[in-house]
Every structure is written in C-alpha cells, then in structure tokens.
N, CA, C and O atoms as a DFTB+ gen file, in Angstrom:
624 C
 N C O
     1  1      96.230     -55.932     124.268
     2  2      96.816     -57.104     123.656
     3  2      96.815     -56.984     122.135
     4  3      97.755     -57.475     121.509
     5  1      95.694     -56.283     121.419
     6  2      95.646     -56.357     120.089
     7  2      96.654     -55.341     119.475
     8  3      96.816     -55.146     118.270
     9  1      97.410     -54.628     120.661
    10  2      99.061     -53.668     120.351
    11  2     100.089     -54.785     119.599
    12  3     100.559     -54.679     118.466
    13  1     100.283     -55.820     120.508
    14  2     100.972     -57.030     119.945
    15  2     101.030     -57.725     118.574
    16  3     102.005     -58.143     117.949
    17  1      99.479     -57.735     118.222
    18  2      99.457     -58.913     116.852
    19  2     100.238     -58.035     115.775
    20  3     100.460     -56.830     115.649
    21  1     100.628     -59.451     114.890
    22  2     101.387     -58.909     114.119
    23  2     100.432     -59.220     112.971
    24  3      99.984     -60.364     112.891
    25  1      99.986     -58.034     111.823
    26  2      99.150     -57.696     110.830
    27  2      99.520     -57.464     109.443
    28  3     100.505     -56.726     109.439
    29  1      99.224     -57.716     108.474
    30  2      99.752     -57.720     107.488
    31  2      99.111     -57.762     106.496
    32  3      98.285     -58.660     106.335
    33  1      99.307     -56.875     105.645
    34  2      97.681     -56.409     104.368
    35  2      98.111     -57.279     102.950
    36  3      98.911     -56.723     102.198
    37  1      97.910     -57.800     102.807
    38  2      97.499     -59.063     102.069
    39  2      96.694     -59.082     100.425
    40  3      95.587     -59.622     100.439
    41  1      97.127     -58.590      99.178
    42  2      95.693     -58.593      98.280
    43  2      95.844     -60.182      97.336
    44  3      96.515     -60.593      96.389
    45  1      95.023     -60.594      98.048
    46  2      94.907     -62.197      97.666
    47  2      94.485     -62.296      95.733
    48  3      93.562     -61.562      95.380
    49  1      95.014     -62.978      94.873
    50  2      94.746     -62.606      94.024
    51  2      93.404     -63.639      93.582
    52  3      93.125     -64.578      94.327
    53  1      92.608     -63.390      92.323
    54  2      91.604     -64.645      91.956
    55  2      92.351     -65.977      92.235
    56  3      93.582     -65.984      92.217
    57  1      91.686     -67.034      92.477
    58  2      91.114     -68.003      92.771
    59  2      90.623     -69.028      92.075
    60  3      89.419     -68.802      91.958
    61  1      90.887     -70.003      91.561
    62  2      89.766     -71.233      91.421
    63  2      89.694     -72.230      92.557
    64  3      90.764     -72.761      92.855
    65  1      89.131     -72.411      92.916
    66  2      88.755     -73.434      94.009
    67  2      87.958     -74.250      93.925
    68  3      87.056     -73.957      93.140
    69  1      87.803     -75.959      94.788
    70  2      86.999     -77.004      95.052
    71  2      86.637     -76.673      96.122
    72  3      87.435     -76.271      96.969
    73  1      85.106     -76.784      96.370
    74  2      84.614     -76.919      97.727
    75  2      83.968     -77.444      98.056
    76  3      83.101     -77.657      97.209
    77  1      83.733     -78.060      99.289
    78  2      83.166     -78.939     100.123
    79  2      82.765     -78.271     101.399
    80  3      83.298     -77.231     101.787
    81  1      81.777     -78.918     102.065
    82  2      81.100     -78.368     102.937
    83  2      80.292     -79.377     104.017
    84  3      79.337     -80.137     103.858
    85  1      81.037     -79.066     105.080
    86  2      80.469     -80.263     106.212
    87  2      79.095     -79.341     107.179
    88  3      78.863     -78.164     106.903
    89  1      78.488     -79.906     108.024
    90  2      77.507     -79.540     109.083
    91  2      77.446     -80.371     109.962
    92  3      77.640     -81.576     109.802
    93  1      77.043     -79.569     111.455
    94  2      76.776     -80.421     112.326
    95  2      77.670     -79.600     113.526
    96  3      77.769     -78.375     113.462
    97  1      78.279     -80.335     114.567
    98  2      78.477     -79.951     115.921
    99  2      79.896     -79.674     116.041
   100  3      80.530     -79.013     116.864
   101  1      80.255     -80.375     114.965
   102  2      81.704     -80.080     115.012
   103  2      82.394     -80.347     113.175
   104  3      83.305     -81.104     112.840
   105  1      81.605     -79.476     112.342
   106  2      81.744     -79.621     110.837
   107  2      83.287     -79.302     110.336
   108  3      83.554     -79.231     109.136
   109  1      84.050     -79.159     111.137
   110  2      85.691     -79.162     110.251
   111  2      86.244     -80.115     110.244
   112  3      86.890     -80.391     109.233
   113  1      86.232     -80.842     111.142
   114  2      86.234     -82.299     110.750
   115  2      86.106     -82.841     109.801
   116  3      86.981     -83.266     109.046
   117  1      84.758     -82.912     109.691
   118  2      83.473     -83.415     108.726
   119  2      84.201     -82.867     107.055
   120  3      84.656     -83.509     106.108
   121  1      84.042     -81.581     107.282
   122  2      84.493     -81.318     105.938
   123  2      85.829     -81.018     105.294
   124  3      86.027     -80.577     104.162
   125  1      86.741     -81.352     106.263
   126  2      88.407     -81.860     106.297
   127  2      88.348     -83.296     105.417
   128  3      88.971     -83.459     104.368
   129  1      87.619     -84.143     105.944
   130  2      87.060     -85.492     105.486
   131  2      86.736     -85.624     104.107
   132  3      87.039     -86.587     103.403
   133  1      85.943     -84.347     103.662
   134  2      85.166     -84.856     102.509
   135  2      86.640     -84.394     101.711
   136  3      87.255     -85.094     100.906
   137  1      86.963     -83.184     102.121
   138  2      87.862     -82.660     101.076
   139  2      89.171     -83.497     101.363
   140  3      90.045     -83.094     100.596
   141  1      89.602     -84.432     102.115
   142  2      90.898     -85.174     101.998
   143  2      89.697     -86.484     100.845
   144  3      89.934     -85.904      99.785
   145  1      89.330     -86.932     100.681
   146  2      88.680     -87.657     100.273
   147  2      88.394     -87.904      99.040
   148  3      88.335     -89.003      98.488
   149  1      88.099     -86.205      98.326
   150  2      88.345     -85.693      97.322
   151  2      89.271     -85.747      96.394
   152  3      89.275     -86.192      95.246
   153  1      90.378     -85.017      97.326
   154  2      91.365     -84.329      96.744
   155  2      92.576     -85.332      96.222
   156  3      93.227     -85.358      95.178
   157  1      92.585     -86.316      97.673
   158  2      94.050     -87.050      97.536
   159  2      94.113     -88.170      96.463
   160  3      95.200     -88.546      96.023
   161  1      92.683     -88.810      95.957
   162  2      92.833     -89.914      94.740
   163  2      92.994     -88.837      93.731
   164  3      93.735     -89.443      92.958
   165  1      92.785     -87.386      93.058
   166  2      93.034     -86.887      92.317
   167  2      94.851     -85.926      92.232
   168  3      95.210     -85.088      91.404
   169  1      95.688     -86.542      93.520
   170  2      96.630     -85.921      93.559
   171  2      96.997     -84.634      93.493
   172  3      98.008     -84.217      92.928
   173  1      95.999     -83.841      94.199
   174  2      95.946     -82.379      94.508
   175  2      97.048     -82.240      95.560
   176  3      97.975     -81.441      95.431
   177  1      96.899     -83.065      96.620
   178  2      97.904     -83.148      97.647
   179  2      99.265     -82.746      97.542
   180  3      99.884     -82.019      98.318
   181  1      99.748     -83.407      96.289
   182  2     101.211     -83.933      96.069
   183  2     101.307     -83.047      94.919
   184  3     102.334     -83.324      94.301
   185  1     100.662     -82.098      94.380
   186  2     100.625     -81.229      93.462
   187  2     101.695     -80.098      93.611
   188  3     101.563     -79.396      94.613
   189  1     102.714     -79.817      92.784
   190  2     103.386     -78.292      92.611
   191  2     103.222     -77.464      91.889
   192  3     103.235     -77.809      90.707
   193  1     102.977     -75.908      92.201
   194  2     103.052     -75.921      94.152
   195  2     101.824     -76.337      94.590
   196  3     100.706     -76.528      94.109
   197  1     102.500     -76.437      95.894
   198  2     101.374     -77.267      96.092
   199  2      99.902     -76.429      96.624
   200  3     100.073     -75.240      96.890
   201  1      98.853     -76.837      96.748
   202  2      97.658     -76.379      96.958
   203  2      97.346     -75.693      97.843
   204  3      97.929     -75.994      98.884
   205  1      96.440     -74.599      97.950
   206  2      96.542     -73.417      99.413
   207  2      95.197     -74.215      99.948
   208  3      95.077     -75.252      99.297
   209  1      94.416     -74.099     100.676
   210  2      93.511     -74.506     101.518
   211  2      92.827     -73.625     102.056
   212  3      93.753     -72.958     102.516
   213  1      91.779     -73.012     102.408
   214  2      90.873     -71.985     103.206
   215  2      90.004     -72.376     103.689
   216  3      89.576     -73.329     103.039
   217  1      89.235     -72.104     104.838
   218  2      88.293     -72.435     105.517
   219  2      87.333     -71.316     106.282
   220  3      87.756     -70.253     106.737
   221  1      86.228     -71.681     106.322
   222  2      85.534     -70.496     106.817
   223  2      83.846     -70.960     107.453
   224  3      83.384     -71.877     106.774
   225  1      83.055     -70.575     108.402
   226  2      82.186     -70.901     108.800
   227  2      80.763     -70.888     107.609
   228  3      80.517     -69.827     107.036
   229  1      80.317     -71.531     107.461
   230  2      79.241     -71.042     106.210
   231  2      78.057     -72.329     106.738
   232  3      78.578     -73.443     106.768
   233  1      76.826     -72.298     107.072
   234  2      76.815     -71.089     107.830
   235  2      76.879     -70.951     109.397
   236  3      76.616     -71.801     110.249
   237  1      77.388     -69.377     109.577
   238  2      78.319     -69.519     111.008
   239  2      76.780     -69.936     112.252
   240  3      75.554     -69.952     112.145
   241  1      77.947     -70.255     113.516
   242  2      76.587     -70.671     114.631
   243  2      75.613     -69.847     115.140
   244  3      75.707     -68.622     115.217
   245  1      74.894     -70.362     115.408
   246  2      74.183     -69.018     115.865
   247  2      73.837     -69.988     117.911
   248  3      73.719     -71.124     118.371
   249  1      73.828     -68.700     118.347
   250  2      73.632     -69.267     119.619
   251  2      72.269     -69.762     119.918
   252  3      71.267     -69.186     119.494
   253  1      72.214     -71.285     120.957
   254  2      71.653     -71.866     121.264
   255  2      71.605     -73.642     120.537
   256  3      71.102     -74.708     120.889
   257  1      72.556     -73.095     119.202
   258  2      72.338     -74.097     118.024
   259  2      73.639     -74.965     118.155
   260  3      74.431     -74.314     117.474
   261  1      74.304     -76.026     118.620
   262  2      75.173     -76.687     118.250
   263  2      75.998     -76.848     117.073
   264  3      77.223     -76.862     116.955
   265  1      74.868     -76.990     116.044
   266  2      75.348     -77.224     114.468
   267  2      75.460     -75.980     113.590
   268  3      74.451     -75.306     113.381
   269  1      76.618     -75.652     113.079
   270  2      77.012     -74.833     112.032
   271  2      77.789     -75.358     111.108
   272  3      78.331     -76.435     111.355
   273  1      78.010     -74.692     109.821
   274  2      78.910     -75.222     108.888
   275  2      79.841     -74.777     109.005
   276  3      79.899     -73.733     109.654
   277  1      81.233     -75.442     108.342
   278  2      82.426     -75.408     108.035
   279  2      82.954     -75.446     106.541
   280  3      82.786     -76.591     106.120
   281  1      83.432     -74.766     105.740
   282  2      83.109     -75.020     104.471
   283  2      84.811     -74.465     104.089
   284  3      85.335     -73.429     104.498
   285  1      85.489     -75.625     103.096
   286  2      86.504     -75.591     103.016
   287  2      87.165     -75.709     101.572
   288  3      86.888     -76.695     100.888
   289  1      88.221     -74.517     100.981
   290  2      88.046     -74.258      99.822
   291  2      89.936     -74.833      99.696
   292  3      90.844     -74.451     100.433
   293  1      90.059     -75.960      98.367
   294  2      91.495     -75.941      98.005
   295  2      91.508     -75.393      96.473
   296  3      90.620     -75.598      95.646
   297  1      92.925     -74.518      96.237
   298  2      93.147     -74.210      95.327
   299  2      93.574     -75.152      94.155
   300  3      94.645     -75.746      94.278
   301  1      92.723     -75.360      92.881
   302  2      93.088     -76.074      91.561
   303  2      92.918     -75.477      90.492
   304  3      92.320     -74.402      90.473
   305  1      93.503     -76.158      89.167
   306  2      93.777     -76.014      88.041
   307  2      92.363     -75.831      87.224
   308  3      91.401     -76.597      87.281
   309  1      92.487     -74.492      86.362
   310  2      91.480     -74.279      85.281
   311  2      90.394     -75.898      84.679
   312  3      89.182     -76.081      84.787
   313  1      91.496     -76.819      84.059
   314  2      90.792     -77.849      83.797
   315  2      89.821     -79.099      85.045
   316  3      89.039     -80.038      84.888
   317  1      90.488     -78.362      86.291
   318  2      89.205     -79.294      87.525
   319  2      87.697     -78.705      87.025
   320  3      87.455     -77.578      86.592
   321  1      86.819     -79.769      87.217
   322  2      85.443     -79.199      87.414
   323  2      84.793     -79.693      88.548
   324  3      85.408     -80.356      89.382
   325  1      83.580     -79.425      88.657
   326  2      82.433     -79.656      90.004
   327  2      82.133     -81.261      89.423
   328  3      82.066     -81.680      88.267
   329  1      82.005     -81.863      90.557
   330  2      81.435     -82.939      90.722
   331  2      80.471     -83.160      91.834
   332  3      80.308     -82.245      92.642
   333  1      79.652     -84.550      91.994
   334  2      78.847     -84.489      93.403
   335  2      79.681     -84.470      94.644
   336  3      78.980     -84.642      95.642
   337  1      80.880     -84.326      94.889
   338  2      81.878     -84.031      96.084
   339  2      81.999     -82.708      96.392
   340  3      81.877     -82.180      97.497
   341  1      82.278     -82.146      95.201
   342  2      82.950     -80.647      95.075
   343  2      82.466     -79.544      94.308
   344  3      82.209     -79.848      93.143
   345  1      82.261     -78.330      94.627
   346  2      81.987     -77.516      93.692
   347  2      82.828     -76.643      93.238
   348  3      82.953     -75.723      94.046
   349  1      83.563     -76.497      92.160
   350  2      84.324     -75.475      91.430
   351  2      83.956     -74.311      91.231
   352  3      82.958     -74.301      90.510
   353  1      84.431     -72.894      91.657
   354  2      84.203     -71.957      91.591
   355  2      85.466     -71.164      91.481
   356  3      86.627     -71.575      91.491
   357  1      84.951     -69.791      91.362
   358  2      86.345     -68.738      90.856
   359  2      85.705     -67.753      91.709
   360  3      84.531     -67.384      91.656
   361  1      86.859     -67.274      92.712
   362  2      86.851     -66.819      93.467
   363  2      87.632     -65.373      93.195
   364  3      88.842     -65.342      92.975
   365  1      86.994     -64.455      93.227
   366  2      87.315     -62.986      92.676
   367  2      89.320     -62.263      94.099
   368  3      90.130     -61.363      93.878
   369  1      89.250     -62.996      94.974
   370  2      90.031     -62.533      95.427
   371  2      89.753     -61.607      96.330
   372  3      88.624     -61.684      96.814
   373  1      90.816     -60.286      96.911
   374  2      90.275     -59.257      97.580
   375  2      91.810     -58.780      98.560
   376  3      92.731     -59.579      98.729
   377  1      91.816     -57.618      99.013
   378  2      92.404     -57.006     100.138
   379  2      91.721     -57.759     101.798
   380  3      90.607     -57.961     102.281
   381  1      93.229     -57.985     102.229
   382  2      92.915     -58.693     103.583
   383  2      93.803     -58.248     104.492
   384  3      94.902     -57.851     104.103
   385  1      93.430     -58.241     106.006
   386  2      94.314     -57.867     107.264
   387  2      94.703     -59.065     107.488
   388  3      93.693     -59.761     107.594
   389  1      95.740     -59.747     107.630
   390  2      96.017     -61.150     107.745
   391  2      96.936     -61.352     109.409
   392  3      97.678     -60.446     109.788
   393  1      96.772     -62.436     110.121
   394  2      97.528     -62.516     111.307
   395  2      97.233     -63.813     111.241
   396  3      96.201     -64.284     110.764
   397  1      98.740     -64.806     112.039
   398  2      98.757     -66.049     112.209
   399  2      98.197     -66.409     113.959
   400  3      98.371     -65.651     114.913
   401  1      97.639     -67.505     113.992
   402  2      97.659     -68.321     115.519
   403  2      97.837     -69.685     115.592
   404  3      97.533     -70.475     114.698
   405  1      98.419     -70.015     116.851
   406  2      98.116     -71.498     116.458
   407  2      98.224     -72.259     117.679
   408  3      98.949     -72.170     118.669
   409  1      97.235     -73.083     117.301
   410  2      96.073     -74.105     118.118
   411  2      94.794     -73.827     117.895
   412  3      94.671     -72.813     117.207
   413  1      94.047     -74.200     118.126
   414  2      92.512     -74.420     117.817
   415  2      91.947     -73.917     119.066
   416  3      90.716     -73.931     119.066
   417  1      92.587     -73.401     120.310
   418  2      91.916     -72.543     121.570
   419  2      91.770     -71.077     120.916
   420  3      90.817     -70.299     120.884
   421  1      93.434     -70.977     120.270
   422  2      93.305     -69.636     120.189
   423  2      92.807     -68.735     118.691
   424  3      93.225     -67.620     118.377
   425  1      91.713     -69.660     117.839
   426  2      91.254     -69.144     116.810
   427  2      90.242     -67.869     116.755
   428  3      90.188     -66.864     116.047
   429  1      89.327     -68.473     118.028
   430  2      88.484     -67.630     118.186
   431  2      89.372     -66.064     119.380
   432  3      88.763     -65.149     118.826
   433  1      89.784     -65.721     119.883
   434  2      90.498     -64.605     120.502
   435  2      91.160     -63.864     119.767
   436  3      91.104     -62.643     119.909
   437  1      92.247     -64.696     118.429
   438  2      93.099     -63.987     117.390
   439  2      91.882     -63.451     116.795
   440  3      91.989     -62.263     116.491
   441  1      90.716     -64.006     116.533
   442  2      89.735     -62.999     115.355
   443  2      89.298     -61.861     116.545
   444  3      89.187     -60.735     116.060
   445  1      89.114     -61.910     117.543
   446  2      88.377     -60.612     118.095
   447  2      89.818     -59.760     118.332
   448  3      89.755     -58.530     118.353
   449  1      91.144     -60.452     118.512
   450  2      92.152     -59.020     118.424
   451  2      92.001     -58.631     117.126
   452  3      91.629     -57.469     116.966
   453  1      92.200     -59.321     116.126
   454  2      92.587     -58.622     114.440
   455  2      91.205     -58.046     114.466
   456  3      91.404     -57.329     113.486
   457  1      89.704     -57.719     114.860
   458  2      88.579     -57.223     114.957
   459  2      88.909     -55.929     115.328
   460  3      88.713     -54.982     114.566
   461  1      89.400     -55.802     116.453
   462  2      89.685     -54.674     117.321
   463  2      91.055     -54.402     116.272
   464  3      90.719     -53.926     115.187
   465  1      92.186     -54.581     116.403
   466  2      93.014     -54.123     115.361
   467  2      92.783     -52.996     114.203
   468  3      93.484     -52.007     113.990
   469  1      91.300     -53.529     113.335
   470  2      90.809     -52.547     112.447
   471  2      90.550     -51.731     113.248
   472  3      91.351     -50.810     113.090
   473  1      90.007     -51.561     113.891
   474  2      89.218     -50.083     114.467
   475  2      90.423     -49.431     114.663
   476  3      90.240     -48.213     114.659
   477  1      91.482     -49.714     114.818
   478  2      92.340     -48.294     115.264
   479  2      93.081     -48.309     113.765
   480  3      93.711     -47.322     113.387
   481  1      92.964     -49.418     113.007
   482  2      94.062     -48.915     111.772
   483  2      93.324     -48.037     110.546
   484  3      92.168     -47.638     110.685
   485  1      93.990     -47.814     109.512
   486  2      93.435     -46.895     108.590
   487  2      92.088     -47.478     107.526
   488  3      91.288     -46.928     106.769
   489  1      92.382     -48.960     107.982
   490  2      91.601     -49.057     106.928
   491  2      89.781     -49.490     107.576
   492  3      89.250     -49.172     108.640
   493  1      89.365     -50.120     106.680
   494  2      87.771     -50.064     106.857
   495  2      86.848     -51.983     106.579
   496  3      86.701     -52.785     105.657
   497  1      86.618     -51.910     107.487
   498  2      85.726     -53.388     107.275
   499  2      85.409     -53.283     105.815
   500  3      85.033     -52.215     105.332
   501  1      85.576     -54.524     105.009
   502  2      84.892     -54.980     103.684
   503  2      83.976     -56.217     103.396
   504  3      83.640     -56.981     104.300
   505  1      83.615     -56.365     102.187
   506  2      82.440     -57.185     102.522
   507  2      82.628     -58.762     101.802
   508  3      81.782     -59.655     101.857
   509  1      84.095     -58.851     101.052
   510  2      83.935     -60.213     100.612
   511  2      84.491     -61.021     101.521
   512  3      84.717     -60.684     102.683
   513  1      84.780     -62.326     100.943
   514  2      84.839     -63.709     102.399
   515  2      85.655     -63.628     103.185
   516  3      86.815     -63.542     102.781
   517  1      85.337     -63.623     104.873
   518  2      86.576     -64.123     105.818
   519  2      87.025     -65.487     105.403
   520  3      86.412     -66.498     105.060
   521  1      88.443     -65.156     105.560
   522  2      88.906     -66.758     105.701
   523  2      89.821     -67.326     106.306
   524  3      90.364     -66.542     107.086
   525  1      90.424     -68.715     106.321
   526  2      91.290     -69.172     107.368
   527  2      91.795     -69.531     106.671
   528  3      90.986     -70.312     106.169
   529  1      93.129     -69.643     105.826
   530  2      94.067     -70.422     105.784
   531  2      95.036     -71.228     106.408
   532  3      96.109     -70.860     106.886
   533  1      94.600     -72.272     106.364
   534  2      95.411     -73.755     106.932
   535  2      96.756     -74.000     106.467
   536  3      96.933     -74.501     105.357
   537  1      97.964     -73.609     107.415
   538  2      99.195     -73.618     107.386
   539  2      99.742     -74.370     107.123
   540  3     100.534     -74.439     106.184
   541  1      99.258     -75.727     108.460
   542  2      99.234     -77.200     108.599
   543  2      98.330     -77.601     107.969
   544  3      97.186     -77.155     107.883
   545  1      99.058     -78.958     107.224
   546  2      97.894     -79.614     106.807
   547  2      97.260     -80.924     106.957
   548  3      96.788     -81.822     106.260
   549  1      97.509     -80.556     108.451
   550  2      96.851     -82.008     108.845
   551  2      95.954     -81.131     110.266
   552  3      96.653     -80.764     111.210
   553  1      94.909     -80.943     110.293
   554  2      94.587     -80.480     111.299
   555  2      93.467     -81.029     112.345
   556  3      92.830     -80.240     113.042
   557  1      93.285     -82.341     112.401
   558  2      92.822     -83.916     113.137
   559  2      93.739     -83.932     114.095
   560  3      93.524     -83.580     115.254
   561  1      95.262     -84.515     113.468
   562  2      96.107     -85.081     114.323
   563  2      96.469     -84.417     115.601
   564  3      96.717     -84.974     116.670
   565  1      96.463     -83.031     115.310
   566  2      97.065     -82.225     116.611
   567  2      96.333     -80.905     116.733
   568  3      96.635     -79.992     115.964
   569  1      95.363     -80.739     117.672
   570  2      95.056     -79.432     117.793
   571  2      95.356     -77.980     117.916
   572  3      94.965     -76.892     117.494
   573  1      96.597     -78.716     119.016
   574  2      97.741     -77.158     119.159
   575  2      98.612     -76.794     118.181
   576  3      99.051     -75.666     117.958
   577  1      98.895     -78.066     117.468
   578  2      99.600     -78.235     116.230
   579  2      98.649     -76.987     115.134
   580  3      99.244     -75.956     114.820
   581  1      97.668     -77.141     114.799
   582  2      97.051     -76.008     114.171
   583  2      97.371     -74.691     114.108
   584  3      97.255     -73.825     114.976
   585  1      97.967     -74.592     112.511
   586  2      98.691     -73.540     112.022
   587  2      97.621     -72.591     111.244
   588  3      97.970     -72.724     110.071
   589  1      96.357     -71.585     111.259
   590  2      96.480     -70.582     110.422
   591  2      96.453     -69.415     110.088
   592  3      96.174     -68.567     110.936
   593  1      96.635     -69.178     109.230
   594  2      96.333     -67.459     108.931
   595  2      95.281     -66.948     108.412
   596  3      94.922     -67.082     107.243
   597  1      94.627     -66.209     109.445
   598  2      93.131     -65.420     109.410
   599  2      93.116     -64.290     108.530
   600  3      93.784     -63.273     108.718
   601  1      92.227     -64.512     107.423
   602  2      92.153     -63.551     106.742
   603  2      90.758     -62.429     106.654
   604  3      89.680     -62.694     106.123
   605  1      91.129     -61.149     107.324
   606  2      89.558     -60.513     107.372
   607  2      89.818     -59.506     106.037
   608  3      90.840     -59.170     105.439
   609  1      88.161     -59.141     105.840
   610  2      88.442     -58.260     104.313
   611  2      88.122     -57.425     104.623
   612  3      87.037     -57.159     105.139
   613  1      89.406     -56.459     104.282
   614  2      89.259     -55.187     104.309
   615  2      89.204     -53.943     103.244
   616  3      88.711     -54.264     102.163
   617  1      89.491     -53.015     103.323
   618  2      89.451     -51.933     102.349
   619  2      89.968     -50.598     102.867
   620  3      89.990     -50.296     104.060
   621  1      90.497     -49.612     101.590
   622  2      91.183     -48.630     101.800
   623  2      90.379     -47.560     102.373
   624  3      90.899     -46.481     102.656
C-alpha cells in the first residue's frame, strides 16, 4: 500500500510561530480551543495570507496512559510576542517527506505508510519536528472532513 502514497519533499522554510498546548485524553481539541481563542480577537484568522497551522503530539502517548499532548503552532508576524496564552518562537524550518490524508481514522495508518515509504526511498530519517499541517480549518466540526499534510523530517 505504501507503493500508492503520493510523497513529496518539501524544505519548509523558518518560521515564527504562536503556540499553545493542550493535555489530557483527547488534547486537540483542547488545544484547537486555546489557539482559536487566541488567535481570532487578534485577527490572525482573517489575516493575508493567511496563516499556516501545524500540529504535533508533544508529549506523544505512551501506552497504558490516556493523556498526551497536542501542541499546535500558527504562523505570525515578527512584531507578535508570547503572552500567558501563547508562546512565540522561531522555528528553524527543515527538509520534509510530506503526504496528505483525510479524516481523523486515517492519520494514524498515513504516518506508518509515509514511515515505511522512507525505508525504500533515498533519503534518511532526520531529527527536527514531525508535523501536521491542518488543511481544514475547522477540525471539531467534521472529522472526516479533516484535511492534513504530514510532515516527517528527513534528510539527504
């Protein structure tokens, strides 16, 4: 099956980002919440262009444990700073294998094909952040509706 996905090498450039960070049993939610919460009285939302979004487990579950984090990064302007909501950071960027899915069944299966994917392609596991970019941006309302593109880091 991982013959099929369609892959695509990606070098994401730096970054500034707000982040927020939910926990618990079901933290994307949670931290969908903080960061709509955030973002939309400061008109990040409605911003051009408009804002990229990433998401990523931090920290991921470990078995037996219900609760893990979800920690979710939108792209802003040099003059945003950290507040008690959000933390501002600059995000160095990186080379990525990128593939889309969508629904929220099939997040976890697309990462173990694009997993398997590397092993047969040229390149080599790397070590800065996996991430998810959120296509859709509403991802509450509709589960299957859930649009994104998985980004793993790789290297030459």
């Amino acid at each position: 099956m991982s013959n099929d996905l369609n892959v695509r090498i990606v070098e994401l450039p730096p970054m500034r980002v707000a982040s927020v960070l939910g926990f618990g049993a079901q933290p994307e939610s949670l931290a969908w919440d903080k960061l709509m919460a955030w973002a939309e009285p400061r008109g990040l939302l409605k911003s051009q262009p408009a804002p990229r979004i990433f998401g990523f487990n931090n920290p991921s579950p470990t078995p037996g444990n219900p609760n893990y984090g979800y920690e979710f990064w939108i792209t802003v302007s040099p003059d945003v700073t950290s507040d008690d909501s959000a933390t501002v950071r600059d995000f160095p960027g990186g080379l990525y294998a990128v593939t889309r899915c969508q629904g929220v069944d099939t997040i976890s299966s697309t990462w173990q094909q694009l997993v398997a994917w590397l092993e047969t392609s040229p390149y080599k596991s790397a070590r800065h952040q996996w991430l998810e970019e959120h296509i859709t941006s509403t991802p509450d309302l509709n589960p299957e509706a859930l649009v994104l593109d998985l980004y793993m880091p790789v290297k030459e």
